[in-house]
N, C-alpha and C positions, 0 to 999 in steps of 0.2 A: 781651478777652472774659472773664467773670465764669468761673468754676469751678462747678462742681456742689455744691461745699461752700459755695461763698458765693451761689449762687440757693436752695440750700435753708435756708441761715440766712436771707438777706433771707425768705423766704417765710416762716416764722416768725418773725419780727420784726414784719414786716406781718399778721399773725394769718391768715395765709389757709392754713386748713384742708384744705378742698376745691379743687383743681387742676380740677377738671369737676365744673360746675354744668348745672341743667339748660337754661338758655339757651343753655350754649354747647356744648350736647352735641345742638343743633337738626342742625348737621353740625359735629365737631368738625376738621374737614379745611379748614375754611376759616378757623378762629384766626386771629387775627395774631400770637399769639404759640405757636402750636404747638408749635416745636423747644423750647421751654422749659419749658411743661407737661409735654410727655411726656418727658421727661428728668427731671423732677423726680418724675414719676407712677414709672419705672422704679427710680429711684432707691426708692423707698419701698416697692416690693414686692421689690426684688433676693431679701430673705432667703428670702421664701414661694413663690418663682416656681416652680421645680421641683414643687413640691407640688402648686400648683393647676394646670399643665401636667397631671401625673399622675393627677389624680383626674378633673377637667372632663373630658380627652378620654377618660376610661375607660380611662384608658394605649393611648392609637392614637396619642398623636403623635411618639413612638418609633417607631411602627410608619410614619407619615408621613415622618418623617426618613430613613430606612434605604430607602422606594422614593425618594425623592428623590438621595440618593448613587446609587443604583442606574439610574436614568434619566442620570446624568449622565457614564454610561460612560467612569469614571476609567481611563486606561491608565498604566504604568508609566512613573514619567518625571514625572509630571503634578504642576503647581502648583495649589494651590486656594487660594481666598480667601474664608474666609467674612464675610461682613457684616452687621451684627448681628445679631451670635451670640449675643449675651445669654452666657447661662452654661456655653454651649461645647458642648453635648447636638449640634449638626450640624456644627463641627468637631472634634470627637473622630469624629463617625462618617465622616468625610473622613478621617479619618485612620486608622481602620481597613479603609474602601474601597481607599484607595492599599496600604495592607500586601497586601489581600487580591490588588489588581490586578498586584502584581510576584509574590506566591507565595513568599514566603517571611517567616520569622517574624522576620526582622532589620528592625526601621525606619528604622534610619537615622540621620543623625546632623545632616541642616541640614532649615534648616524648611520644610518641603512645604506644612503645613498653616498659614496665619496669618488668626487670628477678630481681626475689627473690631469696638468696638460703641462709641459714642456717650456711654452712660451708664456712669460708671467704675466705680460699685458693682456693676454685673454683672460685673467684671472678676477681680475677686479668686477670687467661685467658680468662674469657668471654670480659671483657674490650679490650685484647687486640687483642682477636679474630675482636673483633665488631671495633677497631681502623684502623686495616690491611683493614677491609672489606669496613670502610666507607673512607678511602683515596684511594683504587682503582677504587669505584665509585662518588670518589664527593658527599659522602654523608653528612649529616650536624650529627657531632659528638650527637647531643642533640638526636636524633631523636629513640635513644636506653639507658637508664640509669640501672644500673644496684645496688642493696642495698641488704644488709646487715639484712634478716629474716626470722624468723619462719612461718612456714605452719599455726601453729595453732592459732596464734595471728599478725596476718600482718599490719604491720604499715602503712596502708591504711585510707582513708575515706569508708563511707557506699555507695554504688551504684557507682564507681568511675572509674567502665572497662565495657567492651562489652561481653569482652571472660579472663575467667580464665581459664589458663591451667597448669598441672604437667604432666610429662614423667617421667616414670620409678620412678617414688618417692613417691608417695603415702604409697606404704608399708615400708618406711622408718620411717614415724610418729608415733610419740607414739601413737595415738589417731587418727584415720584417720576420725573419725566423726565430731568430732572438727575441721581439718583442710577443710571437705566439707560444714561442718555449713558457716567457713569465705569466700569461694570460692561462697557463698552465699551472703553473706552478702555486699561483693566487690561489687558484680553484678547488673548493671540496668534492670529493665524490660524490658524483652527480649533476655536478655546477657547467653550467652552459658559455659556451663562448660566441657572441655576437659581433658577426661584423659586416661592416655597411659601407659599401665601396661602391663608385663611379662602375661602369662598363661600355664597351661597346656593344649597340644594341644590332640582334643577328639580321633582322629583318632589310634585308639592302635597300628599301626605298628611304626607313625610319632611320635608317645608318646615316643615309648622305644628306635629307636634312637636319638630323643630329649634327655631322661631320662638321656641317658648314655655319650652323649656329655655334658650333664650339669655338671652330676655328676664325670664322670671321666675324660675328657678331658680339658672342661675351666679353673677348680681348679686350674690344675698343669698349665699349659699355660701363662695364666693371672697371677698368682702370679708369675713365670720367670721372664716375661716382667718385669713387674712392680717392680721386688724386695719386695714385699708387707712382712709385717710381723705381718699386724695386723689382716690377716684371711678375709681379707674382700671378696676375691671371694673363701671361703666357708660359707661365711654368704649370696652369691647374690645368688645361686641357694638351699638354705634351707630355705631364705626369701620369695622366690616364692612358695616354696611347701607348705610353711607352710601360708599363706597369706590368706586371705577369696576368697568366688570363687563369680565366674563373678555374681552368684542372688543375692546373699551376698550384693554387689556393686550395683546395680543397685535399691535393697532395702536403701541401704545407702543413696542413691543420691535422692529417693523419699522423704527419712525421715526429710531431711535438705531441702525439699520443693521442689525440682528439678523436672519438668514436662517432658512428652513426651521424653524417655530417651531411649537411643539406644545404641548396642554393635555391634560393626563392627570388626569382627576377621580378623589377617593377617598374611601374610604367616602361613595358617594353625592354623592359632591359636595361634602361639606364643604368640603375645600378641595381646590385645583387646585394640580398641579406642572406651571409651564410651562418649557418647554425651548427656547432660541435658540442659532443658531450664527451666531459670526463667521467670516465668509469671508479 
């Protein structure tokens, strides 16, 4: 399998600019080469990603991240796994959840918290995010590890975490059943599956100024910042519309055995934290 450096060389080699064109942004969930696009799309915004995280959601998805730990009623003891994590923002906050959940300011010294993410160039900020974080507080560098994979086949053991989580990444996967089958399969009895996805919000006046900041305002904005050219925020709000809806999801998460499964909408809807338990 080709590397992330040698798909983004060939793809400059082959002069292709644009990763999402508007043809194939009709639904870009049915590609045939999706895992390769959005890996290469990832790969090209890693530097800017934090920034238009912070500006787009008017800094709420900090505020998203921290009710998502919090729904996922971390107890002492507890393993988590987060899955792509992109640049580490909701496993750092697992890992201040765990601190908070034992009550005391020691964290520890093996790894509780361990972020997956697919694309390697996210990989390095989340390290050095979690580096800055843990020499301001004296933290023990082990106590967050960060690796190099796929959603849908994760180089895990079977029952090996407490809590599996993805933010914002699910509708990234080729296969989003396959990656909740492993998000399963991770899991010990009892172990909670968290996930935190985009929505469209029910409310039709919040829908259509949603609609149209989605659609005409982020696009141009976030590709500015970023310099982007490979179309990736007009594939983030085509990937939402076009994506399965919230019973869709909750269907999904029963199918791969997940019990007692809940959806908690915020700010209006935008996006939903759904919560599943393994029995």
């Amino acid at each position: 399998m080709q590397s992330v450096r040698e798909l983004s060389a060939s793809a400059i080699k082959d002069g292709m600019t644009d990763v999402w064109d508007e043809s194939l942004l009709v639904n870009p969930h049915e590609v045939s080469d999706k895992r390769r696009r959005i890996q290469r799309m990832f790969a090209a915004i890693a530097p800017s990603y934090d920034l238009n995280n912070r500006l787009h959601s008017f800094w709420m998805d900090q505020s998203w991240r921290r009710k998502a730990v919090q729904l996922s009623q971390l107890r002492p003891g507890d393993r988590v796994v987060d899955i792509a994590c992109g640049t580490g923002d909701l496993t750092l906050g697992f890992f201040d959840g765990l601190r908070r959940a034992r009550g005391s300011d020691s964290p520890g010294a093996t790894a509780e918290v361990i972020g997956i993410d697919f694309t390697h160039e996210m990989l390095p900020i989340a390290v050095a995010k979690w580096s800055r974080s843990a020499a301001e507080e004296k933290a023990a560098a082990t106590s967050i590890c960060f690796i190099n994979g796929d959603a849908q086949c994760l180089p895990l053991a079977d029952a090996c975490c407490d809590v599996a989580s993805i933010a914002f990444g699910i509708r990234n996967v080729v296969d989003p059943f396959a990656a909740v089958k492993e998000f399963f399969r991770i899991l010990r009895p009892g172990g909670r599956v968290v996930i935190l996805e985009f929505s469209i919000p029910t409310n039709p006046l919040f829908r259509t100024l949603y609609n149209f900041y989605f659609k005409q305002i982020l696009p141009r904005t976030a590709t500015w910042i970023s310099g982007d050219k490979t179309g990736a925020y007009k594939y983030l709000p085509q990937s939402v519309r076009t994506f399965i809806g919230r019973q869709t999801m909750v269907e999904m998460l029963s199918r791969a055995g997940f019990t007692n499964i809940t959806q908690h909408p915020l700010t209006m809807g935008i996006c939903i934290c759904y919560i599943g338990f393994r029995n």
